[in-house]
BATORPA-827247 format. One record per residue (C-alpha): residue number from 1; residue in three letters; x, y, z. Coordinates in Angstrom, 3 decimals, always signed. Example, Ala and Ser with C-alpha at 12.3 -4.5 7.8 and 13.67 -1.06 7.14 Angstrom:
BEGIN
FISE   resi   resn          x          y          z
FISE      1    ala    +12.300     -4.500     +7.800
FISE      2    ser    +13.670     -1.060     +7.140
This chain:
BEGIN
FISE   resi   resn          x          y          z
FISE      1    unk   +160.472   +107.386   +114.022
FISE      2    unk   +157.180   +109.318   +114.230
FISE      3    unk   +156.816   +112.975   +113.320
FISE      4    unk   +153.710   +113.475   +115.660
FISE      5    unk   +154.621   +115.866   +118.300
FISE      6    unk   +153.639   +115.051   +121.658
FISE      7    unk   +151.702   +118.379   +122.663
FISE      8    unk   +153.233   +119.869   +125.531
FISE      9    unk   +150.037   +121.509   +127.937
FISE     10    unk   +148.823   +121.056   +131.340
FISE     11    unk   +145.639   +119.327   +129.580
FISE     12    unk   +148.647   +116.728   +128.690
FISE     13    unk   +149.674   +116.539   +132.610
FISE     14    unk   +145.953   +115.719   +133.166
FISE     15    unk   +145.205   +112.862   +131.030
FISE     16    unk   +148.484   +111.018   +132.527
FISE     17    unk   +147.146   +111.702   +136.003
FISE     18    unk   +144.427   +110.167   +135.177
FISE     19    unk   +145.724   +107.474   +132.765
FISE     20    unk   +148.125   +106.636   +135.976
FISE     21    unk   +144.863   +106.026   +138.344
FISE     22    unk   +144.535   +109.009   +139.355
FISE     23    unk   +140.762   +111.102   +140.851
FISE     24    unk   +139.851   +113.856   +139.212
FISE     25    unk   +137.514   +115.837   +141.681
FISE     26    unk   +134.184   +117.227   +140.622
FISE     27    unk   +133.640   +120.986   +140.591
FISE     28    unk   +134.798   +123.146   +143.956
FISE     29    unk   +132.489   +125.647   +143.219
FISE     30    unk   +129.293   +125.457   +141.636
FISE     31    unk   +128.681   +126.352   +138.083
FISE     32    unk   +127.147   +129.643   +136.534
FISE     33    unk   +124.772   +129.113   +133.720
FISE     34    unk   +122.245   +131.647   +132.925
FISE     35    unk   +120.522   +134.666   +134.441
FISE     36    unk   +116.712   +134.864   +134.324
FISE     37    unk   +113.498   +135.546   +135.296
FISE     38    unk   +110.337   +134.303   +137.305
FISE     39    unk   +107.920   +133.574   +134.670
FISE     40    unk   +104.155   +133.155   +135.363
FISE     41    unk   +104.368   +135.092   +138.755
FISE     42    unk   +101.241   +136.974   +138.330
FISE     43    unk    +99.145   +133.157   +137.994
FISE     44    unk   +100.141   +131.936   +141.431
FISE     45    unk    +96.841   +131.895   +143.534
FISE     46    unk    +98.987   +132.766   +146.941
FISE     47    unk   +101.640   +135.045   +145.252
FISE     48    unk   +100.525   +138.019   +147.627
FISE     49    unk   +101.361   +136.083   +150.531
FISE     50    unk   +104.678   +134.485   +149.239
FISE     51    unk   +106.107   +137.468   +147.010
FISE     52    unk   +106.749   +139.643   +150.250
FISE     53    unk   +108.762   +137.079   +151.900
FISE     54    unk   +111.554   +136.443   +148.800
FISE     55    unk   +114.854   +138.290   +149.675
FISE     56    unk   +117.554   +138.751   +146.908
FISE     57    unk   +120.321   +136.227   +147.725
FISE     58    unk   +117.236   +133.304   +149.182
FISE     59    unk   +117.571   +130.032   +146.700
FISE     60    unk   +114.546   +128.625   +144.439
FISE     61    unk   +114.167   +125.060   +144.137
FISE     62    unk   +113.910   +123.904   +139.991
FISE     63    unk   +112.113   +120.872   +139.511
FISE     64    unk   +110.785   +119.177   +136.247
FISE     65    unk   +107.444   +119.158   +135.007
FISE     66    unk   +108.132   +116.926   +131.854
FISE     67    unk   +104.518   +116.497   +132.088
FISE     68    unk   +103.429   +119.879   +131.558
FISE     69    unk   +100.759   +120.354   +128.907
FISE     70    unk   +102.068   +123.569   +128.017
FISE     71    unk   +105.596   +122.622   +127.416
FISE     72    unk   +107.447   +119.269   +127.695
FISE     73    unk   +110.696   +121.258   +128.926
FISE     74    unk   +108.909   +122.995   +131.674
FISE     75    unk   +110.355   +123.319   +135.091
FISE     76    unk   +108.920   +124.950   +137.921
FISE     77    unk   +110.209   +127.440   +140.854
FISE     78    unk   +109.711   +127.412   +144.057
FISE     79    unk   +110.219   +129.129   +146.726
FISE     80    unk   +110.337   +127.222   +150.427
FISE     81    unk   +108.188   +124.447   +149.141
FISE     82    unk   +105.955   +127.384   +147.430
FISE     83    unk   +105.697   +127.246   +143.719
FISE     84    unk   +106.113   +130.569   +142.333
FISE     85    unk   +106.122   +129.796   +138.958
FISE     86    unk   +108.474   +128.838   +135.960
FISE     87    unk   +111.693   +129.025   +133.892
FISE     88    unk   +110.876   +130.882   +130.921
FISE     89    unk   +110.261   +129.134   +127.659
FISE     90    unk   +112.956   +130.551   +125.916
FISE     91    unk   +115.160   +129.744   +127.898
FISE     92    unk   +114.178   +125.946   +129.266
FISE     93    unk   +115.006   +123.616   +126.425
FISE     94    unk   +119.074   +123.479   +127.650
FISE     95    unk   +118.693   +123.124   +130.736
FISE     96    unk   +115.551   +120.683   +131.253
FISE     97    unk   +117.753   +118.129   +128.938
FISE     98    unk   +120.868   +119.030   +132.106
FISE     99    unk   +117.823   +118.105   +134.637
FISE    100    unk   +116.732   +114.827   +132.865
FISE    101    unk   +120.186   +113.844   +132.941
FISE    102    unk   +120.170   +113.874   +136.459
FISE    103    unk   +122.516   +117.120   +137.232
FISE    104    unk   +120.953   +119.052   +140.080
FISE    105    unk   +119.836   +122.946   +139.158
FISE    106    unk   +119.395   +125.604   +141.468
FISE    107    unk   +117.688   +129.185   +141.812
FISE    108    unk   +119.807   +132.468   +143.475
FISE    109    unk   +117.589   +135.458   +143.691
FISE    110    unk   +119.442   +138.320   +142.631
FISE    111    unk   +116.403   +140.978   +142.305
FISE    112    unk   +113.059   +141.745   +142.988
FISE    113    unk   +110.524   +144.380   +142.873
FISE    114    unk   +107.477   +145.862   +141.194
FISE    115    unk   +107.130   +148.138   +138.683
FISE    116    unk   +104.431   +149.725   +137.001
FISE    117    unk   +104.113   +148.757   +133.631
FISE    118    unk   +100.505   +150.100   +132.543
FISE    119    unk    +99.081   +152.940   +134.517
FISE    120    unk    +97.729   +151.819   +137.929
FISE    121    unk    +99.142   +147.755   +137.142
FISE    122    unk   +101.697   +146.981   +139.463
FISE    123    unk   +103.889   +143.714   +137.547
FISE    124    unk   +105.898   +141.881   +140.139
FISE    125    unk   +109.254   +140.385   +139.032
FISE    126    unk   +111.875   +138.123   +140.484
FISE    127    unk   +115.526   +137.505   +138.601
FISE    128    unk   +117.637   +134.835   +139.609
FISE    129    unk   +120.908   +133.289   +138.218
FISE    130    unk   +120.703   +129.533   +137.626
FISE    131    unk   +123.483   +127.096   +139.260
FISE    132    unk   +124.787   +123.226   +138.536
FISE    133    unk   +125.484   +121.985   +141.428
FISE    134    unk   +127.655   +118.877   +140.971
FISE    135    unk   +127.745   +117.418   +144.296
């Protein structure tokens, strides 16, 4: 007779469903993963005609730029077709390696605005909360 205790846990009801055939469906809701911002807005040649247009709630497209001389993990915004810059740096590296293996990422604008950060120098910025979308 064995001493190892059968663990009693709904992780435990899982695994059999799934040991007996059963489908386990992929996320109902899409997944949360980080809150940032627009980098690089202020280099976009037709940000003054674009920038006016974003609306907080509007999605940003991510795609990769794993050719990007600046950074190998770069991946780019944009906004209707309209890039509009970049994922920051610091916070790429995670979530290029999601992208290049094949999970689909996607912007939410959640603010935007300008504020003046030197005397007359208006700085433009865009926050948005990243999404895996597993469909």
């Amino acid at each position: 007779m064995s001493n190892i205790q059968k663990p009693d846990t709904e992780i435990t009801d899982i695994i059999g469903f799934i040991q007996k055939g059963g489908n386990v469906k992929p996320f109902l809701k899409d997944v949360f993963l980080i809150k940032v911002h627009v980098a690089g807005l202020d280099y976009i040649d037709d940000i003054d005609e674009i920038f006016p247009k974003i609306e907080v709630g509007d999605r940003l497209e991510l795609f990769r730029e794993a050719t990007n001389e600046y950074d190998k993990h770069a991946i780019l915004v944009k906004y209707r077709g309209e890039k509009i810059g970049y994922v920051p740096r610091k916070d790429n590296y995670v979530l290029s390696k999601l992208m290049d293996g094949g999970k689909h990422l996607y912007g939410v604008v959640v603010s935007i605005g300008m504020d003046e950060v030197y005397e007359n120098y208006q700085f433009r910025f865009i926050n948005f909360k990243i999404f895996l979308n597993d469909h």
